[in-house]
PDB file of N, CA, C and O in Angstrom, chain B, residues numbered from 101:
ATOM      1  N   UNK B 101     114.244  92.426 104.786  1.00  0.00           N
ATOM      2  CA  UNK B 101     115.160  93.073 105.698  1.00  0.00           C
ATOM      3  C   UNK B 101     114.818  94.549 105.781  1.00  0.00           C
ATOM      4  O   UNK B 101     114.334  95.202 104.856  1.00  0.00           O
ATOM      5  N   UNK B 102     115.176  95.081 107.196  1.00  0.00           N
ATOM      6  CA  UNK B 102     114.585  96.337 107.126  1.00  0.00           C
ATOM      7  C   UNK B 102     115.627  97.059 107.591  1.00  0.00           C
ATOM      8  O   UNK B 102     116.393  96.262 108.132  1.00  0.00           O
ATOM      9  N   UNK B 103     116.018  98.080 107.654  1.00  0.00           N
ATOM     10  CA  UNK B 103     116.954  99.421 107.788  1.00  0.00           C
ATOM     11  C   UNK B 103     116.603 100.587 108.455  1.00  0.00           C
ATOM     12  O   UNK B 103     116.851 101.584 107.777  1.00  0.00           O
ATOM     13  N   UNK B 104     116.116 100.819 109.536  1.00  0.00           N
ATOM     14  CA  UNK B 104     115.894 102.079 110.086  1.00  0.00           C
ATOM     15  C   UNK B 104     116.843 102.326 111.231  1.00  0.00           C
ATOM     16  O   UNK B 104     117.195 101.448 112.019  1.00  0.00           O
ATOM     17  N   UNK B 105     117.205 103.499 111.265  1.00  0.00           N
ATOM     18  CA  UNK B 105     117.942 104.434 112.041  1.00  0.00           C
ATOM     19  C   UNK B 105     118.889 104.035 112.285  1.00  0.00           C
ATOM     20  O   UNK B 105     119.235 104.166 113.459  1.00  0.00           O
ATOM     21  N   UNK B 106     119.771 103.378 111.392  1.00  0.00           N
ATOM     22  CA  UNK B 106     120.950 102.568 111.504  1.00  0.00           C
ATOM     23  C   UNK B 106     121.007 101.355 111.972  1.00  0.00           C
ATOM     24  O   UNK B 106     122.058 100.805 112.302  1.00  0.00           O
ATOM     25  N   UNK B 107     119.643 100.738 112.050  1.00  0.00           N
ATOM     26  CA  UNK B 107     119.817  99.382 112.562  1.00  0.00           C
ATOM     27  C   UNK B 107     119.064  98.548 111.591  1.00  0.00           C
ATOM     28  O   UNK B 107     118.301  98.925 110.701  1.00  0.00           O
ATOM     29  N   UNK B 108     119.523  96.990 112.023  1.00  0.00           N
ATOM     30  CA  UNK B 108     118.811  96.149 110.593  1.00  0.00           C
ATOM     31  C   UNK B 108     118.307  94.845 111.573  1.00  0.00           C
ATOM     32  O   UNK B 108     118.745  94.048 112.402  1.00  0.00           O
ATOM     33  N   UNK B 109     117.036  95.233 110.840  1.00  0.00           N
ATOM     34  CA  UNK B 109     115.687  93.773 111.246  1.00  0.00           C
ATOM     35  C   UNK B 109     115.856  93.020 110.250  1.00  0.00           C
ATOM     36  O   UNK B 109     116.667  93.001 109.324  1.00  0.00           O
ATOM     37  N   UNK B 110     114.781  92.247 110.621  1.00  0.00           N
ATOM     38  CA  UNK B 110     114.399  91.029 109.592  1.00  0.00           C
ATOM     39  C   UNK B 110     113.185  91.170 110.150  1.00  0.00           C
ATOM     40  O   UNK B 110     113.043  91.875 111.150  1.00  0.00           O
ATOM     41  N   UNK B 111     112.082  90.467 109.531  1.00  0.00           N
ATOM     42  CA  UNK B 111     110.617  90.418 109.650  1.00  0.00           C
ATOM     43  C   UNK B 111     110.971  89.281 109.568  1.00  0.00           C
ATOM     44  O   UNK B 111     112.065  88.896 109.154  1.00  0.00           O
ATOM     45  N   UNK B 112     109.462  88.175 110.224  1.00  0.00           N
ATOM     46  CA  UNK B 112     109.272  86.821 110.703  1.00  0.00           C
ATOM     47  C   UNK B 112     107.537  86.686 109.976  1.00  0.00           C
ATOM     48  O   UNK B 112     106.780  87.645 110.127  1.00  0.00           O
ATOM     49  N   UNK B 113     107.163  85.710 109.385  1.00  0.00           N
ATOM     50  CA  UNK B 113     105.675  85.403 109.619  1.00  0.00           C
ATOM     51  C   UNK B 113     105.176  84.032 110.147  1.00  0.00           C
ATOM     52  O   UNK B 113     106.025  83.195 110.457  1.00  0.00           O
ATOM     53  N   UNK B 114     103.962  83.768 110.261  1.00  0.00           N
ATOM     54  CA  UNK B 114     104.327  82.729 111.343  1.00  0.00           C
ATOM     55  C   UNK B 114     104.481  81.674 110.392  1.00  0.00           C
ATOM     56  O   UNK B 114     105.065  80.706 110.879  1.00  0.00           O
ATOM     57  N   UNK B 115     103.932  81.454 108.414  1.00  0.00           N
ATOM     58  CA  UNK B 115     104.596  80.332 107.810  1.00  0.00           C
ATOM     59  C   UNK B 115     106.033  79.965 107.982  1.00  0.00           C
ATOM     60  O   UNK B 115     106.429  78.828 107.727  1.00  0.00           O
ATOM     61  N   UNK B 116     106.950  81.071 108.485  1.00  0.00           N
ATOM     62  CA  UNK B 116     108.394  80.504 108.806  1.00  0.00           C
ATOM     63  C   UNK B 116     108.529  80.200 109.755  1.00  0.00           C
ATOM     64  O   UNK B 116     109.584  79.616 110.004  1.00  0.00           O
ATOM     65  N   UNK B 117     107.495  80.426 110.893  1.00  0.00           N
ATOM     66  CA  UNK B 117     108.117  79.638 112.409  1.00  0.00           C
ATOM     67  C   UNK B 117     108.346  80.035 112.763  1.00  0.00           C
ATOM     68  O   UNK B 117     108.387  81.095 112.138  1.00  0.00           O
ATOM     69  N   UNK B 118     108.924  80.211 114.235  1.00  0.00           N
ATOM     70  CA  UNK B 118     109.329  81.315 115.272  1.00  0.00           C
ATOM     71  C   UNK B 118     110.889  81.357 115.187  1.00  0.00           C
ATOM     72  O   UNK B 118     111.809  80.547 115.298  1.00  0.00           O
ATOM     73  N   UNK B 119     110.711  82.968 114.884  1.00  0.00           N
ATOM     74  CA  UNK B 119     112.015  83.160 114.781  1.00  0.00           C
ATOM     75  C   UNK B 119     113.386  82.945 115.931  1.00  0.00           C
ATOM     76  O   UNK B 119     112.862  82.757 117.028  1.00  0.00           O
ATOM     77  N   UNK B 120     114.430  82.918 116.027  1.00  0.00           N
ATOM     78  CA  UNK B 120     115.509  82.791 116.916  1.00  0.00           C
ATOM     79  C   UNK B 120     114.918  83.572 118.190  1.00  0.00           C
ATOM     80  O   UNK B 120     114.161  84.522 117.986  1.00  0.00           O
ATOM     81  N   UNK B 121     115.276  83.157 119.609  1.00  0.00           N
ATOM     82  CA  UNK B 121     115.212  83.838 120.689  1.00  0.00           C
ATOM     83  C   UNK B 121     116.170  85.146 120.450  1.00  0.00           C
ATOM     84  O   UNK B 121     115.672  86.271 120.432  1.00  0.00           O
ATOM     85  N   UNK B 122     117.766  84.903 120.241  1.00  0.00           N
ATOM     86  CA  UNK B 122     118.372  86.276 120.269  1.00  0.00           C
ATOM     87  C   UNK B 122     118.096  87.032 119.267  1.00  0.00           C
ATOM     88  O   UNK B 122     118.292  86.931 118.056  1.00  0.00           O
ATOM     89  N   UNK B 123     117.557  87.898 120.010  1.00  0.00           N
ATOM     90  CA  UNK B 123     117.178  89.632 119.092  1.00  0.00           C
ATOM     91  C   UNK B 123     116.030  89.425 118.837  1.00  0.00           C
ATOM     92  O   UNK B 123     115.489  90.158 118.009  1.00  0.00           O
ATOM     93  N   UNK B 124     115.239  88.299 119.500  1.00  0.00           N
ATOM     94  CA  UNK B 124     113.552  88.475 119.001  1.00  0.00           C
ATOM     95  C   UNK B 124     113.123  89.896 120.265  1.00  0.00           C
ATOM     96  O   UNK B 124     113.216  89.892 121.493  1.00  0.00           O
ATOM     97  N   UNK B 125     112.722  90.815 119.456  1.00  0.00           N
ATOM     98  CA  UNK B 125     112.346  92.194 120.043  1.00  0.00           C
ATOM     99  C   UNK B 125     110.344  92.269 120.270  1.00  0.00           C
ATOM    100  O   UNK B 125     109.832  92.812 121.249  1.00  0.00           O
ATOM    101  N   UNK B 126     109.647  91.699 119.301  1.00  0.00           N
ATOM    102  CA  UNK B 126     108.201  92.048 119.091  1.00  0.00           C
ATOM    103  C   UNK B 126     107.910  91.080 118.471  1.00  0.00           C
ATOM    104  O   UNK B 126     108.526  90.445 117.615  1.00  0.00           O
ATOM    105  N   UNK B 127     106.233  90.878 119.242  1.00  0.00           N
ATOM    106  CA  UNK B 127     105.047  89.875 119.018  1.00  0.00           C
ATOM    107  C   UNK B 127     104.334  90.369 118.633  1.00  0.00           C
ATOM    108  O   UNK B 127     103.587  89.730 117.893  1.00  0.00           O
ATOM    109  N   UNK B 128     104.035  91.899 118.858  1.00  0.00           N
ATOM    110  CA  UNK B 128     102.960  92.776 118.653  1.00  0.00           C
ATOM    111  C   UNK B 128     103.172  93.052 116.962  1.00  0.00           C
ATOM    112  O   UNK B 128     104.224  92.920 116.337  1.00  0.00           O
ATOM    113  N   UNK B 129     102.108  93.390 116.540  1.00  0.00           N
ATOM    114  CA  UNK B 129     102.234  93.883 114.798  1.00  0.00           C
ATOM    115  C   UNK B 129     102.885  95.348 115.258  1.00  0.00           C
ATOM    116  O   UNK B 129     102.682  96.212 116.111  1.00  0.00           O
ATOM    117  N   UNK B 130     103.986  95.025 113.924  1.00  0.00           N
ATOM    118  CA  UNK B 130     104.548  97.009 114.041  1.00  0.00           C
ATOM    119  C   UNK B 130     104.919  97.536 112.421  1.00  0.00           C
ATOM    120  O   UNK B 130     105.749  97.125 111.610  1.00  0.00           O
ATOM    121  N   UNK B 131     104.143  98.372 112.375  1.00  0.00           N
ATOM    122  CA  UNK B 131     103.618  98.642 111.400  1.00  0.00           C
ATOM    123  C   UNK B 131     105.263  99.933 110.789  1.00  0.00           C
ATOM    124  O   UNK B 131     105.752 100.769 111.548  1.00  0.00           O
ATOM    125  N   UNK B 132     105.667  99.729 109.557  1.00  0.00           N
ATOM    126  CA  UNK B 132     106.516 100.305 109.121  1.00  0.00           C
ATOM    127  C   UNK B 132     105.597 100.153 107.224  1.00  0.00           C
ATOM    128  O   UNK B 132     104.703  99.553 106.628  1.00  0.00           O
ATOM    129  N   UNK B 133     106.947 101.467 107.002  1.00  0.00           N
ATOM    130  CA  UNK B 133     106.622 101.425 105.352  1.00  0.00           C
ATOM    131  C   UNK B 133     108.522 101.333 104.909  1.00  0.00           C
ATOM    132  O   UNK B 133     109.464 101.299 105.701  1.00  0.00           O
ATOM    133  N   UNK B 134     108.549 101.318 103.690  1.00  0.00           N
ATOM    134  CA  UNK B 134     109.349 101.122 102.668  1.00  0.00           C
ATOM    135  C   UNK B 134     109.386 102.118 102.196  1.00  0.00           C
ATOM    136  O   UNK B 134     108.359 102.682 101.821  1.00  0.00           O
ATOM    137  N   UNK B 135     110.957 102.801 102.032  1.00  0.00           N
ATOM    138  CA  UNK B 135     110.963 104.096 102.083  1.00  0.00           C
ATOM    139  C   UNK B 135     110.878 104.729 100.102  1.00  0.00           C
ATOM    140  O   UNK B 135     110.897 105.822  99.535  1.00  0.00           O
ATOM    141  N   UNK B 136     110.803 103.583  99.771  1.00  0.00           N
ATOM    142  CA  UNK B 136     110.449 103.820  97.902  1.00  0.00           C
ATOM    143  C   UNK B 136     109.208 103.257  97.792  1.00  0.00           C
ATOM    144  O   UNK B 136     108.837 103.049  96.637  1.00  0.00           O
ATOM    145  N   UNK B 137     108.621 103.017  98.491  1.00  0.00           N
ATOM    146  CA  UNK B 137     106.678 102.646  97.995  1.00  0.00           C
ATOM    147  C   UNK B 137     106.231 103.535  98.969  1.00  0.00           C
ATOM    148  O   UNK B 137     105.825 104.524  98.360  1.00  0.00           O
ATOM    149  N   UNK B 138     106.035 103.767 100.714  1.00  0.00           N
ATOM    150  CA  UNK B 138     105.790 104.615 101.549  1.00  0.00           C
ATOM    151  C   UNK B 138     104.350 103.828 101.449  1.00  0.00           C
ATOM    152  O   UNK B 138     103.329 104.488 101.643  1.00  0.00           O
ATOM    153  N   UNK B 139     104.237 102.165 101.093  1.00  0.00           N
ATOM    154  CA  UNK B 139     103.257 101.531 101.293  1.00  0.00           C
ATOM    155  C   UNK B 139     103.498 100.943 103.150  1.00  0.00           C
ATOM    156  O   UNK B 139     104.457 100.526 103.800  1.00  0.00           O
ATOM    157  N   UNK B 140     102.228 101.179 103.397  1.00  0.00           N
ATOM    158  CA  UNK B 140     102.132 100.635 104.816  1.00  0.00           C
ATOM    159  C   UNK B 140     101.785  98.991 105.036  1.00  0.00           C
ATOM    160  O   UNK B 140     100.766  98.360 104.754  1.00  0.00           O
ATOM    161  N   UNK B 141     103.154  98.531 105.706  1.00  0.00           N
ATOM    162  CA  UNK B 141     103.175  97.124 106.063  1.00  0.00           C
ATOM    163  C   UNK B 141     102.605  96.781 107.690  1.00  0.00           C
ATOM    164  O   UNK B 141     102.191  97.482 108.613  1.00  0.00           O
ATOM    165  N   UNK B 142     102.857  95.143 107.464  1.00  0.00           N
ATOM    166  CA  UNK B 142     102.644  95.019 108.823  1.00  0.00           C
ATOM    167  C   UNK B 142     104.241  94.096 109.531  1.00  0.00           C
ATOM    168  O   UNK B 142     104.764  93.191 108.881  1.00  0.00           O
ATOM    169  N   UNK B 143     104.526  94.331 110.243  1.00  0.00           N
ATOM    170  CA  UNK B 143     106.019  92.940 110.653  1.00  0.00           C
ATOM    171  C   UNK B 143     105.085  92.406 112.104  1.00  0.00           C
ATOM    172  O   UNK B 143     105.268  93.060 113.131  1.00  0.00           O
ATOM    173  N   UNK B 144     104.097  91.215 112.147  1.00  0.00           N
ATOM    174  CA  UNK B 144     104.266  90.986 113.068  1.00  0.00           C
ATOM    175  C   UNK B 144     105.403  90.089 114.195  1.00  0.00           C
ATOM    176  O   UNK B 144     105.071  89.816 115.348  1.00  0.00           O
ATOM    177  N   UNK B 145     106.279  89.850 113.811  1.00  0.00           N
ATOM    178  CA  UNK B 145     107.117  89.456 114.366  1.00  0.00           C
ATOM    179  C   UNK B 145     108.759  90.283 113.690  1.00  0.00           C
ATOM    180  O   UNK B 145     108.811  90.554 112.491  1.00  0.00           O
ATOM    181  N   UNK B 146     109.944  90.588 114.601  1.00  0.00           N
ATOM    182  CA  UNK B 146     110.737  91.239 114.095  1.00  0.00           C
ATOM    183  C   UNK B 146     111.997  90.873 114.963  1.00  0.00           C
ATOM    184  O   UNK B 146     111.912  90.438 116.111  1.00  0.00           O
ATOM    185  N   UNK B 147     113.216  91.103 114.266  1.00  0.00           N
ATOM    186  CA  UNK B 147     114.307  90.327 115.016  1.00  0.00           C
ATOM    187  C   UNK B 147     115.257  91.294 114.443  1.00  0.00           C
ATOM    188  O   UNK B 147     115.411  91.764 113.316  1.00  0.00           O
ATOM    189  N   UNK B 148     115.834  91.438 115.558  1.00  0.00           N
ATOM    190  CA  UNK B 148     116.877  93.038 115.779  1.00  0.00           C
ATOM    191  C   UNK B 148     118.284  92.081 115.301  1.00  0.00           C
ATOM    192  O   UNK B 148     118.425  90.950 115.766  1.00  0.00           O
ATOM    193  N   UNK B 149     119.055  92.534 114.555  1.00  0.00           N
ATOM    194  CA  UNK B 149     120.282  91.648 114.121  1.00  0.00           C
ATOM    195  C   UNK B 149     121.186  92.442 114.688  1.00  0.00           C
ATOM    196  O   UNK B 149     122.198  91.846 115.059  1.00  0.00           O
ATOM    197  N   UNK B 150     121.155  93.740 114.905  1.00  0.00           N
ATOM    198  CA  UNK B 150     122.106  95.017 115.454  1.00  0.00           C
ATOM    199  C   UNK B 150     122.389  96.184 114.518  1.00  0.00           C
ATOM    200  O   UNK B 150     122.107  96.252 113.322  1.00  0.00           O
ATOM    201  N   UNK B 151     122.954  97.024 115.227  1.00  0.00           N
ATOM    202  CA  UNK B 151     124.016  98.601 114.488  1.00  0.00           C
ATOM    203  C   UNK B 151     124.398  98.317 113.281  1.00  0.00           C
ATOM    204  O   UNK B 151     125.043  97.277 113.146  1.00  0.00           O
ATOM    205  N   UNK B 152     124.204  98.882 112.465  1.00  0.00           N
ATOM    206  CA  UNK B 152     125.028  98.480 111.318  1.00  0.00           C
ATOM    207  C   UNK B 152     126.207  99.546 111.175  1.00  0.00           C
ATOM    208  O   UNK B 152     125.960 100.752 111.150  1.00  0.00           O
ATOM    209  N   UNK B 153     127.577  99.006 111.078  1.00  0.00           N
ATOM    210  CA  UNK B 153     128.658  99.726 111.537  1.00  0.00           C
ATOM    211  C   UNK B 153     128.911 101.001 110.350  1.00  0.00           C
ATOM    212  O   UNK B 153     128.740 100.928 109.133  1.00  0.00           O
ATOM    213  N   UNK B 154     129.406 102.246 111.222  1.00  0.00           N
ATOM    214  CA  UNK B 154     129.473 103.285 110.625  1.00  0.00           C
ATOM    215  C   UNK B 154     130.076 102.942 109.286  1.00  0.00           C
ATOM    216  O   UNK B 154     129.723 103.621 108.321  1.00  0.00           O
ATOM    217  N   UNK B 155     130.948 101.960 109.117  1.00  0.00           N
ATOM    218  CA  UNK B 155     132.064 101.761 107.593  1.00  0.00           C
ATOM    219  C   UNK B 155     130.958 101.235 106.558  1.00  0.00           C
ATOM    220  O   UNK B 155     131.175 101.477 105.370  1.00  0.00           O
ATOM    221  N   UNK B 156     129.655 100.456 106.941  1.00  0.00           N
ATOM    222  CA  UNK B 156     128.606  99.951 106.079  1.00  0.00           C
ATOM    223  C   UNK B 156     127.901 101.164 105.750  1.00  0.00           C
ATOM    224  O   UNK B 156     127.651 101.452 104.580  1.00  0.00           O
ATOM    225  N   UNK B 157     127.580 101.866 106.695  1.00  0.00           N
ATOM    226  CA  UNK B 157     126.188 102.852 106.545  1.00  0.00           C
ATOM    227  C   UNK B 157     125.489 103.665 104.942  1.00  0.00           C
ATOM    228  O   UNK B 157     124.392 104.138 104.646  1.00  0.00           O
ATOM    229  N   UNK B 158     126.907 103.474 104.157  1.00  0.00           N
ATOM    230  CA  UNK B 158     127.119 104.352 103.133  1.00  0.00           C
ATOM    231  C   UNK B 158     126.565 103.504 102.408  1.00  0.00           C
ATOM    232  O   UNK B 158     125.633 103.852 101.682  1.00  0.00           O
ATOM    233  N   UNK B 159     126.994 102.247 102.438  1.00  0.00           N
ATOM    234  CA  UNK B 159     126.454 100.938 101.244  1.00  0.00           C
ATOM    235  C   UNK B 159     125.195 100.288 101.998  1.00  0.00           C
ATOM    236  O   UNK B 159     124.601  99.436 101.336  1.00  0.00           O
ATOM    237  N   UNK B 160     124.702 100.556 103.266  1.00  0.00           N
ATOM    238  CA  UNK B 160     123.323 100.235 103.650  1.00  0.00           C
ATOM    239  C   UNK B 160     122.706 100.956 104.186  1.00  0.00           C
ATOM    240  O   UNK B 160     122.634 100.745 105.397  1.00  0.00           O
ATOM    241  N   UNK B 161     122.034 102.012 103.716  1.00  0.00           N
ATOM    242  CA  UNK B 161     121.404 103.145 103.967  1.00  0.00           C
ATOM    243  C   UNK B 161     120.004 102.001 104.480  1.00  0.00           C
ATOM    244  O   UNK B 161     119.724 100.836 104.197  1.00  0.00           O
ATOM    245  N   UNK B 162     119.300 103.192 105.466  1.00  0.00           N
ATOM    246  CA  UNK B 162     117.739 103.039 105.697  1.00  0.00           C
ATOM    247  C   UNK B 162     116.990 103.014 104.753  1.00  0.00           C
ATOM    248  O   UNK B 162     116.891 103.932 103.939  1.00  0.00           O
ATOM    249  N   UNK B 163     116.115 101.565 104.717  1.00  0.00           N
ATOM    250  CA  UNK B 163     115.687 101.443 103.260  1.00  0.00           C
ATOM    251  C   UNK B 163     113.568 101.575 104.061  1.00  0.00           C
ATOM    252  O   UNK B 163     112.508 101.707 103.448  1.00  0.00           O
ATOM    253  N   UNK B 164     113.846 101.458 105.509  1.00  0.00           N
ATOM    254  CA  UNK B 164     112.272 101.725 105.944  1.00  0.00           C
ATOM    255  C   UNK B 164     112.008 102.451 107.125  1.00  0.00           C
ATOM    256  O   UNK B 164     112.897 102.480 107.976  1.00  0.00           O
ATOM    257  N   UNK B 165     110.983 103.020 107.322  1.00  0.00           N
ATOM    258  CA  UNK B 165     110.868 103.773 108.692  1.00  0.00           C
ATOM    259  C   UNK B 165     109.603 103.009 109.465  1.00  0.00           C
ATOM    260  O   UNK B 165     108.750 102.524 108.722  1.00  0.00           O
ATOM    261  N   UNK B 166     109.403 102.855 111.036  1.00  0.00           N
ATOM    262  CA  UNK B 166     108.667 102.611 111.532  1.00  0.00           C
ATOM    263  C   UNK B 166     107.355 103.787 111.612  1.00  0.00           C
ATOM    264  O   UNK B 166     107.458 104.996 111.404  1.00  0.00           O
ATOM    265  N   UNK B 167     106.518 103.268 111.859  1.00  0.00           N
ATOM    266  CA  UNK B 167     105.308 104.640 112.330  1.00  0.00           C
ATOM    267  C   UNK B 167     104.895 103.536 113.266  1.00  0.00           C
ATOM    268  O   UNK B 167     104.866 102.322 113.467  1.00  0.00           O
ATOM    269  N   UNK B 168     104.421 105.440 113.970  1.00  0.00           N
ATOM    270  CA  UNK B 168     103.751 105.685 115.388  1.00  0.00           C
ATOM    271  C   UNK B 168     102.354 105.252 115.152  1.00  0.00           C
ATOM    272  O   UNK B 168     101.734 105.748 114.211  1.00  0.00           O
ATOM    273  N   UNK B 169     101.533 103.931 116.305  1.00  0.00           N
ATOM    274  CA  UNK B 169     100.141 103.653 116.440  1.00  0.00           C
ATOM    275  C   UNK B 169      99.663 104.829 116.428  1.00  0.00           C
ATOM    276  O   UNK B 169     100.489 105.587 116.936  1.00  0.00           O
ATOM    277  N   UNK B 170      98.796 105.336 116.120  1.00  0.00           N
ATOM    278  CA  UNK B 170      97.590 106.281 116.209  1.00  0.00           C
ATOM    279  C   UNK B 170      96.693 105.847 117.117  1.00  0.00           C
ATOM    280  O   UNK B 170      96.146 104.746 117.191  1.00  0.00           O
ATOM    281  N   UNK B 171      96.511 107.466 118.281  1.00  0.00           N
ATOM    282  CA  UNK B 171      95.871 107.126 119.048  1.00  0.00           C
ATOM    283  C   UNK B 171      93.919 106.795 119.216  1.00  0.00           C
ATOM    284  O   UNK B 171      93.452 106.385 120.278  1.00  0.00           O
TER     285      UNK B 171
END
């Protein structure tokens, strides 16, 4: 599960199968790290679950950040 900018993914690979249509966002690989290793992953598949509400935010902080392709 992933946590950036107040919102929460899930990553998919294809041994689990294609994930749900709602909130499937990306096919493309998108590359994020983990904000306590700042090891670079890959999610090729990713599924937007939504906002995580201001009353959570405190007990589910951003635990990863996406990065920008390099041109």
């Amino acid at each position: 599960m992933l946590r950036v900018a107040g919102r929460h993914y899930l990553t998919w690979t294809a041994e689990q199968g294609c994930p749900p249509e709602t909130g499937f966002i990306c096919r493309a690989d998108r590359r994020y790290c983990l904000l306590e290793d700042e090891i670079v992953r890959v999610a090729p598949y990713l599924w937007l679950m939504g906002d995580i509400p201001d009353r959570f935010r405190e007990r589910l902080p951003d635990n990863a950040r996406f990065l920008e392709l390099e041109p």
